[in-house]
Backbone bond lengths (Angstrom), bond angles and torsions (degrees), N, CA, C in turn:
res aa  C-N    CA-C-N  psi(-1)  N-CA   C-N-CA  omega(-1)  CA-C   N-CA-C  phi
1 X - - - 1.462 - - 1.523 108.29 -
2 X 1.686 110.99 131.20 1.583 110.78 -176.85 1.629 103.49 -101.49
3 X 1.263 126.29 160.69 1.367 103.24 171.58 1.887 89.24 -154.44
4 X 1.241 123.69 139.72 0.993 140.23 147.62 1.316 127.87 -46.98
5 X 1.412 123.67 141.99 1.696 115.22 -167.85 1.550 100.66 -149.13
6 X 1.192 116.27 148.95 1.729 108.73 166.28 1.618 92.32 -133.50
7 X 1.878 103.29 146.69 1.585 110.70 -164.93 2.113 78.17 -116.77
8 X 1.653 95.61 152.07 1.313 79.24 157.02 2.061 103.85 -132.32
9 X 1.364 111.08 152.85 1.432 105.78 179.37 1.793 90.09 -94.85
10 X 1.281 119.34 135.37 1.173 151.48 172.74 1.767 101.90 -69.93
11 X 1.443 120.22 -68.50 1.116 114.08 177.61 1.258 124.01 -57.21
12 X 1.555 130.80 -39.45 1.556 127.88 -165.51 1.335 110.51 -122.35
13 X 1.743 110.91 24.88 1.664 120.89 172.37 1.251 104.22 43.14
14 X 1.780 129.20 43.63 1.350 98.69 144.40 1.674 115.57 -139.17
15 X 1.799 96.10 -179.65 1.175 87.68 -153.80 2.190 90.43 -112.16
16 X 1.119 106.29 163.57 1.354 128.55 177.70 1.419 109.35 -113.85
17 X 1.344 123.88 153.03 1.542 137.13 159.44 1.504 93.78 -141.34
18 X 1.530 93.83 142.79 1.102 114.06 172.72 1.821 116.81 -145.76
19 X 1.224 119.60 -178.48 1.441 141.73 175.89 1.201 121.79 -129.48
20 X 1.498 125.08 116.70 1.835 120.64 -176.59 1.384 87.81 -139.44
21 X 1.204 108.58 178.48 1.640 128.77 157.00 1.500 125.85 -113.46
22 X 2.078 89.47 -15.80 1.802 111.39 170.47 1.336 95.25 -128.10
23 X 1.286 139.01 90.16 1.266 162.43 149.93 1.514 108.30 -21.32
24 X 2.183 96.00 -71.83 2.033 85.78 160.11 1.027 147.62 -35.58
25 X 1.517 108.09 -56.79 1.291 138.89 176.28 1.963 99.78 -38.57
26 X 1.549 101.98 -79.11 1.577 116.11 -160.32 1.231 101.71 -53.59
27 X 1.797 127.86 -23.00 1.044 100.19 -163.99 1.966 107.01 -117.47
28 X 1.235 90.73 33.71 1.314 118.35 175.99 1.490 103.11 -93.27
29 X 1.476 101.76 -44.72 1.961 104.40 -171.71 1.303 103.20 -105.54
30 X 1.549 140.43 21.53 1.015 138.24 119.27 1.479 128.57 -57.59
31 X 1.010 148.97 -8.44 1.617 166.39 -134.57 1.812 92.52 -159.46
32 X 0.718 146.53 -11.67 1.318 147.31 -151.95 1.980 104.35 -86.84
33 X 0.906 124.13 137.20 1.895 107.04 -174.20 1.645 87.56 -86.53
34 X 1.045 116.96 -11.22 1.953 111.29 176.94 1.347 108.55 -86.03
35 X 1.377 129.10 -0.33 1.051 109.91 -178.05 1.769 107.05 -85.19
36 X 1.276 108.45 161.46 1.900 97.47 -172.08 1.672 91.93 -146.89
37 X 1.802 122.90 32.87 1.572 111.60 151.46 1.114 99.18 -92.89
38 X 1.740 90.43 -143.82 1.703 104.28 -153.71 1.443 107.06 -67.23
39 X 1.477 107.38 -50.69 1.760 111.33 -155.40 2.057 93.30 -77.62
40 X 1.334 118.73 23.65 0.999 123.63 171.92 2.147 102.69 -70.54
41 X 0.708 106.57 -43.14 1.741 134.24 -135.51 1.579 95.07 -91.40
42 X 1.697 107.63 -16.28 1.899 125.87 -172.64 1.049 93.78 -121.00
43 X 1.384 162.22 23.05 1.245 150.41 -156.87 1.273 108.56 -103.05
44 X 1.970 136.82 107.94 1.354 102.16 40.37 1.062 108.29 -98.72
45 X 1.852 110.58 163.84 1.780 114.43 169.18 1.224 102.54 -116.71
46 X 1.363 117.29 162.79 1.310 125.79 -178.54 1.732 101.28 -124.29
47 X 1.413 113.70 168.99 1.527 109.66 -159.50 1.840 84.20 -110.33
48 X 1.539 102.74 121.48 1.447 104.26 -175.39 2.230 115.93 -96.79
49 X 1.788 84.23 -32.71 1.084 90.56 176.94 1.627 119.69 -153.41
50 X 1.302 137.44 162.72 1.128 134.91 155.72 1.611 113.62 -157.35
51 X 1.891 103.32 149.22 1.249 108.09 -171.68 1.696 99.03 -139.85
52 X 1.442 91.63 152.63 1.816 90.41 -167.96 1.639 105.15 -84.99
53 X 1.532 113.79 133.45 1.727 89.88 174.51 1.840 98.78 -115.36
54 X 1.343 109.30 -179.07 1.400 103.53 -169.11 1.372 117.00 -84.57
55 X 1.207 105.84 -17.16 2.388 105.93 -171.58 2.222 81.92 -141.15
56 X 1.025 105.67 166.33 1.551 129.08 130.02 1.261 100.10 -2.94
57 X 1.511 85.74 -85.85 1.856 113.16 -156.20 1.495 111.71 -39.76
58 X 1.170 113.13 -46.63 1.711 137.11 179.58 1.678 98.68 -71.00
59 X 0.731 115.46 -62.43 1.639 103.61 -178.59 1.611 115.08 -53.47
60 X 1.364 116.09 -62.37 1.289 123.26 171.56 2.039 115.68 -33.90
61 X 1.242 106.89 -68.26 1.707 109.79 169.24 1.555 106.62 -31.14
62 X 1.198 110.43 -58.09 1.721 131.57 -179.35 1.048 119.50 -34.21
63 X 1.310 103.37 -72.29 1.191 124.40 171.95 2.035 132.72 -53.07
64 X 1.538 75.29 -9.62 1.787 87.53 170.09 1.428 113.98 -106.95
């Protein structure tokens, strides 16, 4: 199961979307001080939303 998620950082008003299949997981290593992408640079995020989609494929479209 894929599910789409949006994080939001509280301090620097912004918001993220993303795609996992482990939602916990990703948004565990988003928050992470090792992480070195983007939502590195907004950290902390908080988990604002998530919705289940049926394949990958469906999340990904979604997610745009």
């Amino acid at each position: 199961m894929n599910h789409v998620y949006v994080l939001y950082s509280l301090k620097y008003d912004k918001i993220y979307v993303g795609e996992s299949s482990n939602v916990g997981d990703r948004f565990i290593s988003h928050n992470l001080e090792t992480n070195n992408g983007w939502t590195a640079r907004y950290q902390p995020w908080v988990l604002v939303y998530v919705e289940k989609c049926e394949d990958k494929s469906a999340a990904l479209k979604r997610e745009k």
